[in-house]
N, C-alpha and C positions, 0 to 999 in steps of 0.2 A: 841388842842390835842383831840384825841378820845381812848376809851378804846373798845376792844370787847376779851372778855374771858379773858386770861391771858396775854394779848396784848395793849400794850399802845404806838399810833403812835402820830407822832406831827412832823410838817414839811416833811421832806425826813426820816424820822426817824423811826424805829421799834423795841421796847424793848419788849423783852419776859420774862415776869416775871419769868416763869417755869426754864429758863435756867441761867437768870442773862445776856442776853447777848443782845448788842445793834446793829441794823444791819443798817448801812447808805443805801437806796437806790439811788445808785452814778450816776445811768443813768436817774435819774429823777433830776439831778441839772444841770444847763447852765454849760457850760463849764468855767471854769476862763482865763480871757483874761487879759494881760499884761496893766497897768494905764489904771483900771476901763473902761476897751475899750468892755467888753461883755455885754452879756446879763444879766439880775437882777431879781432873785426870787423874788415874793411880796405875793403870798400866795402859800397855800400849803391846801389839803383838801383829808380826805381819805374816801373811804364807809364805813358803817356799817362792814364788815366781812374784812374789809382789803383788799379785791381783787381788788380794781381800787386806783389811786392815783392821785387825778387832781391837776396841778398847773399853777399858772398866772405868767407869765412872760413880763416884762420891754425889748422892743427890740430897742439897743441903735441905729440901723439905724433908728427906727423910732413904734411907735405906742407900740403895745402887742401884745399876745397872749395867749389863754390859750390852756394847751394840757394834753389828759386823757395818764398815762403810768400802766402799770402791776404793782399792788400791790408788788407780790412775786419777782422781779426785778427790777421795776423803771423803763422799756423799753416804750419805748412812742408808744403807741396805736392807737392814733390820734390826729389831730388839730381839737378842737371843736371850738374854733373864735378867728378870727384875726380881727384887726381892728386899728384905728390910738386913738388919747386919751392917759387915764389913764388907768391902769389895775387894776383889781377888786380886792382889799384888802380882800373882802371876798366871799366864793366858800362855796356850801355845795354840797353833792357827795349822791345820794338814789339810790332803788334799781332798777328803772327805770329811772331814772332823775337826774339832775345837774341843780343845779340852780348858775348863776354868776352875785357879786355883782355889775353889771351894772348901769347905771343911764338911764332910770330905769331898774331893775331889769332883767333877762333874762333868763329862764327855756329850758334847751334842751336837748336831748337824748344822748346817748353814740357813737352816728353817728357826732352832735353836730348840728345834725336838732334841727329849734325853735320850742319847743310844744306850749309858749305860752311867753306873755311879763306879767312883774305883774304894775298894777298902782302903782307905788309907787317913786315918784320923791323928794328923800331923798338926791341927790346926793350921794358922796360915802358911802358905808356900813363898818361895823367892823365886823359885825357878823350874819351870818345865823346858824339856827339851827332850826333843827327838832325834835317832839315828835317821840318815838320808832317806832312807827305806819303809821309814815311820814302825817300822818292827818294832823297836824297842823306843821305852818315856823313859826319863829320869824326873821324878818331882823330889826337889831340894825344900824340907825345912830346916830355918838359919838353928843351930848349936843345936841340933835333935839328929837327925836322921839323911841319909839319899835311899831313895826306892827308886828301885826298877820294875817297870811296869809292862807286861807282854801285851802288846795290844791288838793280838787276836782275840783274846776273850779280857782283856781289861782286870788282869790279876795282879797281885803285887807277889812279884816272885824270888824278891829280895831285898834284905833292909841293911845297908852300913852305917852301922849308928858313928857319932862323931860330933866333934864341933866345929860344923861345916859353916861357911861364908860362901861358898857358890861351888859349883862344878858344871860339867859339860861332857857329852857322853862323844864319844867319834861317831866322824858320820859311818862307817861301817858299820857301827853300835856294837864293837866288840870289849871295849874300855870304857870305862867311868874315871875321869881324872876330879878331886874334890879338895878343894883348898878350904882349910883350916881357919879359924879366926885368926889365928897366930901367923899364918903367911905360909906355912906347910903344907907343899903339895902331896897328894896319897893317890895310887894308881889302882884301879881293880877291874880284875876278867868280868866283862859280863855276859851271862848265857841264859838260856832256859834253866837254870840251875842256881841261880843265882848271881850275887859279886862275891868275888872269893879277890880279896887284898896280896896284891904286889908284894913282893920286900926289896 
């Protein structure tokens, strides 16, 4: 999920605090097809302000795809990639940029031209996220690794290995908090220099 202003989306989803009122965005979900014969949401990822919606989808003829739809609607905008494989568990959606959780990684524009690949051969990912400022990416693989990613030039500029179940970077992006399978939270500095771990 993401929150902006009094807005809290997650999935195809938009709840508006102000009004109490929850709005499905219905043109952004596969269509349902009789014994499991359709297509298969696997993630869902929205912008900062709400205005784009990217989701990956399972295509039962064959492979995925991922496609940007209108926030204010769910109507699908474009196909940013197709391809054969698994579909990327995790998406992050900026205000220039989309990055999908490819093996590796895969940064592209809102056309779904590549601006760049990131090194990072994690296989699949659970989690991307960005500090407010989009400076800094965290991309989370589950019981392997967190990398922090600089994304002026799209490097991986530090790796805390672990047996991680999720984290979350501040929006400052000066911390990486990463919680453990075990339920153990673990704090670390993040900079151009790396994550250098709390105690």
């Amino acid at each position: 999920g993401r929150a902006f202003g009094e807005r809290v989306v997650w999935g195809p989803n938009l709840l508006d605090l102000d009004t109490n009122t929850l709005e499905l965005r219905a043109a952004a979900v596969p269509e349902p097809m009789p014994m499991d014969q359709g297509d298969v949401a696997q993630a869902y990822a929205w912008s900062g302000a709400g205005e784009w919606l990217v989701r990956s989808t399972s295509r039962i003829r064959s492979g995925f795809e991922v496609t940007l739809h209108r926030g204010s609607n769910g109507e699908r905008a474009a196909t940013l990639h197709r391809s054969t494989g698994v579909a990327p568990q995790a998406l992050w959606v900026g205000r220039a940029w989309l990055v999908l959780g490819l093996s590796p990684p895969e940064v592209v524009d809102f056309e779904g031209h590549r601006v760049a690949t990131i090194e990072l051969d994690e296989g699949s990912l659970a989690r991307l996220e960005a500090s407010a400022d989009e400076r800094w990416l965290i991309a989370v693989a589950i019981n392997r690794t967190i990398a922090l990613i600089d994304t002026a030039s799209w490097k991986v500029v530090g790796r805390w290995p672990g047996r991680w179940a999720d984290a979350s970077i501040t929006p400052k992006g000066h911390a990486v908090v990463g919680l453990e399978l075990d339920g153990t939270l673990r704090v670390a500095r993040a900079s151009a220099a790396g994550l250098e771990e709390l105690e």
